[in-house]
C-alpha positions as CSV (number, residue, x, y, z in Angstrom):
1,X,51.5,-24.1,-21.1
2,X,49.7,-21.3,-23.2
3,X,48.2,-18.7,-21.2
4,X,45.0,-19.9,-23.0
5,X,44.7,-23.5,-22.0
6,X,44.5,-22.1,-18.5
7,X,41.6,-20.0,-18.8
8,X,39.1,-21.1,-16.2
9,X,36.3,-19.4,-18.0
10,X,34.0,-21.4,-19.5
11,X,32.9,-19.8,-22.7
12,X,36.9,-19.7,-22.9
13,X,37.8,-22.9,-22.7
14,X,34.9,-23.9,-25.2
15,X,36.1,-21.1,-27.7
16,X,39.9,-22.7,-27.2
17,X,38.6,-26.1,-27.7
18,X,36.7,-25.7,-31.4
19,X,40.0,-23.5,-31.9
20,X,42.2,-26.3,-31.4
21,X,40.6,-28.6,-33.4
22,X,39.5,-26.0,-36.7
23,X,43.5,-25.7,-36.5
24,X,44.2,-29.0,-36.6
25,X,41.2,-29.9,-38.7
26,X,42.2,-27.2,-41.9
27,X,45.1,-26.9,-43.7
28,X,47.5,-24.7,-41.9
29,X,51.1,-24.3,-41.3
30,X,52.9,-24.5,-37.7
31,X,53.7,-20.9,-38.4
32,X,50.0,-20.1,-38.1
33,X,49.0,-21.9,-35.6
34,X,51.6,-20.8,-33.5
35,X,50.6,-17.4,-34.0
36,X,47.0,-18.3,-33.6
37,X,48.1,-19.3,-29.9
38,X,49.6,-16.3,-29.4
39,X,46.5,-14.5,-30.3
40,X,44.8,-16.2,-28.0
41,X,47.0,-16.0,-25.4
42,X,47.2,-12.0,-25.7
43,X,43.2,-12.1,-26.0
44,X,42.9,-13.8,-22.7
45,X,45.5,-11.4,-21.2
46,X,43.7,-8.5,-22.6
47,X,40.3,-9.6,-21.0
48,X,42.1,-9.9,-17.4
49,X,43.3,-6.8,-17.8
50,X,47.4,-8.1,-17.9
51,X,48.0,-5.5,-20.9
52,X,51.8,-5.9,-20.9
53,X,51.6,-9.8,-21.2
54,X,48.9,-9.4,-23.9
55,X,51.2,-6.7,-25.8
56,X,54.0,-9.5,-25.6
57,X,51.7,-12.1,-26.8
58,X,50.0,-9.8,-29.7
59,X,53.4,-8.7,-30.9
60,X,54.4,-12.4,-31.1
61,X,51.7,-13.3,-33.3
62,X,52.4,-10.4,-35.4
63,X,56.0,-11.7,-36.3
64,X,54.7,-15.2,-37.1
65,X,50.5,-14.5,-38.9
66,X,51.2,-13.0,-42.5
67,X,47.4,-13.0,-43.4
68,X,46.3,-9.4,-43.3
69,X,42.9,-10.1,-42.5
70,X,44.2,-12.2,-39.2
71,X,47.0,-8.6,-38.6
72,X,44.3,-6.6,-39.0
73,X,42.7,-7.6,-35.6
74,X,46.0,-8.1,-33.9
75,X,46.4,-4.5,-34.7
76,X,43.0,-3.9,-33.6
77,X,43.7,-5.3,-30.4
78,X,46.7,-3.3,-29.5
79,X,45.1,-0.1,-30.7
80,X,42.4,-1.4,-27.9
81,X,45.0,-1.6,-25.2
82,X,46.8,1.9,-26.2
83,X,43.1,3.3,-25.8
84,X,42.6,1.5,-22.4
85,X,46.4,3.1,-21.3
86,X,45.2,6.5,-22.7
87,X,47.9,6.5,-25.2
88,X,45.3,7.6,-28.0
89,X,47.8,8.6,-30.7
90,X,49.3,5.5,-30.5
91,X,46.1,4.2,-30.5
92,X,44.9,5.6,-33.4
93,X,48.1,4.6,-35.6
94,X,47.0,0.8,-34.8
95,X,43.8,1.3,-35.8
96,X,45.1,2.9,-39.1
97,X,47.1,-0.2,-39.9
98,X,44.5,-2.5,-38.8
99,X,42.3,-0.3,-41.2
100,X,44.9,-0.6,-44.1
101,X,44.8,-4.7,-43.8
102,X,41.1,-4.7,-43.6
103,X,38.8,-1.5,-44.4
104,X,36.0,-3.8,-43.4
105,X,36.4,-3.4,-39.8
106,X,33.7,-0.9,-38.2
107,X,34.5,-1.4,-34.3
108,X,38.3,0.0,-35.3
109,X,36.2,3.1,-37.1
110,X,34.1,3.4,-33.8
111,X,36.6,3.4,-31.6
112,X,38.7,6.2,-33.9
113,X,35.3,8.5,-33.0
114,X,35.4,7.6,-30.0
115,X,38.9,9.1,-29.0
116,X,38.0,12.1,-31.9
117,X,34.9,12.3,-29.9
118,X,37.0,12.6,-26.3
119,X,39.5,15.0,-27.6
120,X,36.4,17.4,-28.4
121,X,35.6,17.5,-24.9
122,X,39.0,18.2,-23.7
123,X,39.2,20.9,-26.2
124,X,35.9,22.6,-25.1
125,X,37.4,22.5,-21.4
126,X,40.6,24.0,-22.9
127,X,38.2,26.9,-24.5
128,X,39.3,26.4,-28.0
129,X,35.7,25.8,-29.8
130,X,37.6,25.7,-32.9
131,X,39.5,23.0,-32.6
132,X,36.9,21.1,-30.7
133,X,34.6,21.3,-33.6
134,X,37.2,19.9,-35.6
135,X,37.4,17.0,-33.4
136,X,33.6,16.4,-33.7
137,X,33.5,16.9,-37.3
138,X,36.4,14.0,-37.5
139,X,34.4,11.6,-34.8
140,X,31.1,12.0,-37.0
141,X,33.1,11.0,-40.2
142,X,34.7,8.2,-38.2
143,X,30.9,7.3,-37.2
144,X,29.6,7.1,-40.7
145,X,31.8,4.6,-42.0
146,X,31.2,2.5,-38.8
147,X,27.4,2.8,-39.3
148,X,27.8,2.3,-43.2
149,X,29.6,-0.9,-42.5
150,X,27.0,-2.5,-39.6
151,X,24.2,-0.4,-39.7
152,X,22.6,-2.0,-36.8
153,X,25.3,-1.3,-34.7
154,X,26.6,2.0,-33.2
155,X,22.9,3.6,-32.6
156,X,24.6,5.6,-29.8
157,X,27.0,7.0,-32.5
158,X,23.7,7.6,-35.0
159,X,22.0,9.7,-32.3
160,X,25.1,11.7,-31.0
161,X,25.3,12.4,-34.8
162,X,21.5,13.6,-35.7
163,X,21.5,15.7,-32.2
164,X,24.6,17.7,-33.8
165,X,23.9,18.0,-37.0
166,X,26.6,16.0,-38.5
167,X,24.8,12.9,-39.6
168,X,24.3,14.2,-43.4
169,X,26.8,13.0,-45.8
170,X,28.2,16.4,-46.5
171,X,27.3,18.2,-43.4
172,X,24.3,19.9,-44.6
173,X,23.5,20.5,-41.5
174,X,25.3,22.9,-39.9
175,X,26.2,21.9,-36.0
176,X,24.7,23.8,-33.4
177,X,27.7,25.5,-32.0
178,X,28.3,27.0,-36.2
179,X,24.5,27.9,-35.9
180,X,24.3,29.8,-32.5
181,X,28.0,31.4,-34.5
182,X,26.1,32.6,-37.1
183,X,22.8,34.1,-35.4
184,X,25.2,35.5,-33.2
185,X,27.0,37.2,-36.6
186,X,30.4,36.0,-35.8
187,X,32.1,33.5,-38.4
C-alpha cells in the first residue's frame, strides 16, 4: 500500500482523495500517475521526517514524471531534504535544476538565500569579511528574484535586504560593513 494512503492526517487524506480522483478524472498515462504516487509518498515521508524513504520515493518519481514543471518540484523537494541534512552544496545543485525546469519557482530562490545567507555567518566567525560579503551579496540577489516573483512573500528577506543595503537593483547602496571600510579609508 502507498505510503500515502496511510497517512492518518486529515488534511492528508483529503489532499490524497481529490488527488486520486483528478488522476483518474484527466487524461493521464499509468506512467504519471505512478509517479504522482510516488510524489506523494516521498511528500508524506518528507513531512514525518523519514528523509531516506522520501529520497527513495522522490527519485522514483523522477525516473517515471517527464513533465518538467512536475521535476521541477521533485527537485525542489530533494534540494529541501539536502538542506535539512546540511548538505547545502548538494542542495543548492537541486535547486538549480529545479530552477532550470521551472524559473517560476520563488521558494527554491529563497531557500538558495537562505543557505547564501548562512554561509555569510559562518564566514564572519571564520574572520574572512571578504568572503562573507560575498555570500550576502549572493543571498540578496537570490532574495530579489524571490520577491520579484511573489512580492507578498519573503518580507523577512525584504527587510534583511533594506537593513544592509542590498535591496537596490544594482547595489546603490553600499552595505554597511563596505561603508564603515571606507570611513575607515581601507578598500
Amino acid at each position: 500500500m502507498p505510503r500515502s494512503r496511510r497517512n492518518d492526517n486529515f488534511i492528508d487524506k483529503t489532499f490524497t482523495i481529490i488527488a486520486d480522483i483528478l488522476t483518474t478524472i484527466l487524461p493521464t498515462t499509468k506512467r504519471e500517475r505512478e509517479a504522482s504516487i510516488y510524489y506523494r509518498d516521498g511528500m508524506s515521508a518528507q513531512s514525518e521526517g523519514e528523509y531516506a524513504e522520501a529520497l527513495r520515493s522522490y527519485y522514483k518519481a523522477m525516473r517515471l514524471e517527464v513533465d518538467s514543471y512536475d521535476r521541477s518540484y521533485i527537485l525542489h523537494n530533494i534540494g529541501l531534504i539536502h538542506t535539512s541534512n546540511g548538505e547545502h552544496a548538494k542542495a543548492l545543485e537541486y535547486y538549480f535544476q529545479a530552477l532550470e525546469r521551472n524559473p517560476f519557482l520563488p521558494q527554491a530562490f529563497n531557500n538558495m538565500a537562505v543557505i547564501c545567507h548562512y554561509r555569510g555567518e559562518q564566514a564572519i566567525q571564520q574572520g574572512d569579511l571578504e568572503i562573507s560579503e560575498t555570500w550576502f551579496d549572493q543571498a540578496a540577489e537570490y532574495w530579489k528574484r524571490a520577491v520579484a516573483l511573489s512580492p507578498d512573500d519573503y518580507t523577512e528577506a525584504q527587510n534583511r535586504s533594506k537593513i544592509t543595503g542590498r535591496s537596490s537593483p544594482l547595489h546603490q547602496q553600499e552595505s554597511p560593513l563596505r561603508r564603515r571600510e571606507r570611513e575607515n579609508g581601507e578598500t
